[in-house]
C-alpha positions as a Markdown table, in Angstrom:
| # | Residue | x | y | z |
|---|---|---|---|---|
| 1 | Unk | 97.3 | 48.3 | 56.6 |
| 2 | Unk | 95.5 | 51.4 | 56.9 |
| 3 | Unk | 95.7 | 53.1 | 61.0 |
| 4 | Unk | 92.1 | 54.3 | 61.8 |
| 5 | Unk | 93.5 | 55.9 | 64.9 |
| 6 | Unk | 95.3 | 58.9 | 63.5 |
| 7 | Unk | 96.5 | 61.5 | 66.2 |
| 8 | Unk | 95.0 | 65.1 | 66.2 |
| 9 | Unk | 96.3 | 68.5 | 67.6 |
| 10 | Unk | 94.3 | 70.7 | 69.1 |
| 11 | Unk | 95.6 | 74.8 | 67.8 |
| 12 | Unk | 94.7 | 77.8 | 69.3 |
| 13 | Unk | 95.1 | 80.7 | 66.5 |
| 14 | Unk | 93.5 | 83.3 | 68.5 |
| 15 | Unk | 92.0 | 83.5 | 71.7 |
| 16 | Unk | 89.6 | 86.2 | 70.9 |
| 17 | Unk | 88.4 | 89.2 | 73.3 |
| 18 | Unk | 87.7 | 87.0 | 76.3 |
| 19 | Unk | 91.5 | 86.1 | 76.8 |
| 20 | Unk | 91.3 | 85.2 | 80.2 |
| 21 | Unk | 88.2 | 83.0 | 79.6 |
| 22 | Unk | 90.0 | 81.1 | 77.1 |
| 23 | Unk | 93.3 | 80.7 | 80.0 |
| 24 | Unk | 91.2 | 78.9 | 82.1 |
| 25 | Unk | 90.1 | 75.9 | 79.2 |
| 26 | Unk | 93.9 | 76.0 | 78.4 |
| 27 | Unk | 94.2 | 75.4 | 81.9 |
| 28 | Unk | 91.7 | 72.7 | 82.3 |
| 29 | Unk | 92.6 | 71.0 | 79.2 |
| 30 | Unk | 96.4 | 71.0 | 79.6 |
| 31 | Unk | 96.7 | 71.1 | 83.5 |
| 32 | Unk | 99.2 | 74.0 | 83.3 |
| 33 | Unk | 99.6 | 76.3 | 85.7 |
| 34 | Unk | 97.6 | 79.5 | 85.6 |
| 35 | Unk | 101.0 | 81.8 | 84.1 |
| 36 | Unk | 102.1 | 79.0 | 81.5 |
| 37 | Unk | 98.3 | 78.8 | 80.6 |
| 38 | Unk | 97.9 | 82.2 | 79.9 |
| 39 | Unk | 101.6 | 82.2 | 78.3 |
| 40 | Unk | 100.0 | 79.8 | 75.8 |
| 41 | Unk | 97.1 | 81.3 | 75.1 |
| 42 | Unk | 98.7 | 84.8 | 73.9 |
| 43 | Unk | 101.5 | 82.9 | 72.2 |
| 44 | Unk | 99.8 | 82.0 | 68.9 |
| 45 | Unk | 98.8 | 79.8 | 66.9 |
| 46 | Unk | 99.7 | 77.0 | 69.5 |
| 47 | Unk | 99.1 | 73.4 | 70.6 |
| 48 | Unk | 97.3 | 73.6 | 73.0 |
| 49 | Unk | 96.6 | 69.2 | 72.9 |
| 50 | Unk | 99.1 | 67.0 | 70.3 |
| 51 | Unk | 99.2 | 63.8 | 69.2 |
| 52 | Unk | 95.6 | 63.2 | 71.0 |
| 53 | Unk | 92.7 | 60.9 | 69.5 |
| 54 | Unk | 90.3 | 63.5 | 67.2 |
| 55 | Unk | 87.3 | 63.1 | 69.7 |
| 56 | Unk | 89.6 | 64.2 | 72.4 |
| 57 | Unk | 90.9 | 67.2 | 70.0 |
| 58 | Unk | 87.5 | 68.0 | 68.6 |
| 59 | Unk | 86.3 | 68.2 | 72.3 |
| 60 | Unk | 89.6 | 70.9 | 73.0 |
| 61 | Unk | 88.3 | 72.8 | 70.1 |
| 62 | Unk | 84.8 | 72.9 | 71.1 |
| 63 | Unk | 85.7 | 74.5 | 74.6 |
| 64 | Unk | 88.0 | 76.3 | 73.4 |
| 65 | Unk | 85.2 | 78.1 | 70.7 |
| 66 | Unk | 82.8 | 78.2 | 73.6 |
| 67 | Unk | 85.0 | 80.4 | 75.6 |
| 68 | Unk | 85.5 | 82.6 | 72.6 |
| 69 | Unk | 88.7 | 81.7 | 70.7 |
| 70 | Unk | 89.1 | 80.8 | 67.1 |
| 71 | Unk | 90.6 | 77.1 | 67.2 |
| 72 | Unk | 90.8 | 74.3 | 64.7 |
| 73 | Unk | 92.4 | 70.7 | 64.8 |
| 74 | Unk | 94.9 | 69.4 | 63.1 |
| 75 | Unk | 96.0 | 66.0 | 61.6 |
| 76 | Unk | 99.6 | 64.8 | 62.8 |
| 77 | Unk | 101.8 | 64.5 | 60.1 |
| 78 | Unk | 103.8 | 61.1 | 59.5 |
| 79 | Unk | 107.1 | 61.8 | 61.7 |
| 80 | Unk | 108.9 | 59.9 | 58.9 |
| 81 | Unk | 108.3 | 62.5 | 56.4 |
């Protein structure tokens, strides 16, 4: 049986010039506080979302591009392997 519902990660790999911009979507997207946000963000590549459906990572990636990082999703990997 073949699992339509694969989970996604959202990755930061850089946040770009606007670093502070980008803090606040980590923020907003992870409901950190504003020092574990920013601790993220300069700590790259990181999750910033895992194990999330891909609409709800492509949307991470999205805001996180429109603040002005470089960020991609990911496809979780079988824990079993």
């Amino acid at each position: 049986m073949v699992c339509d519902d694969v989970p996604h990660d959202a990755l930061l790999t850089d946040p770009g010039v606007r670093v502070m911009d980008v803090v606040q979507v980590v923020r907003r997207l992870t409901g950190l506080s504003l020092w574990r946000s920013q601790d993220l963000a300069t700590q790259v590549p990181a999750v910033v979302l895992a194990c999330v459906p891909e609409e709800d990572a492509a949307a991470a990636v999205s805001a996180l591009r429109d603040a002005g990082a470089r960020a991609e999703t990911r496809e979780r990997q079988d824990p079993d392997s």
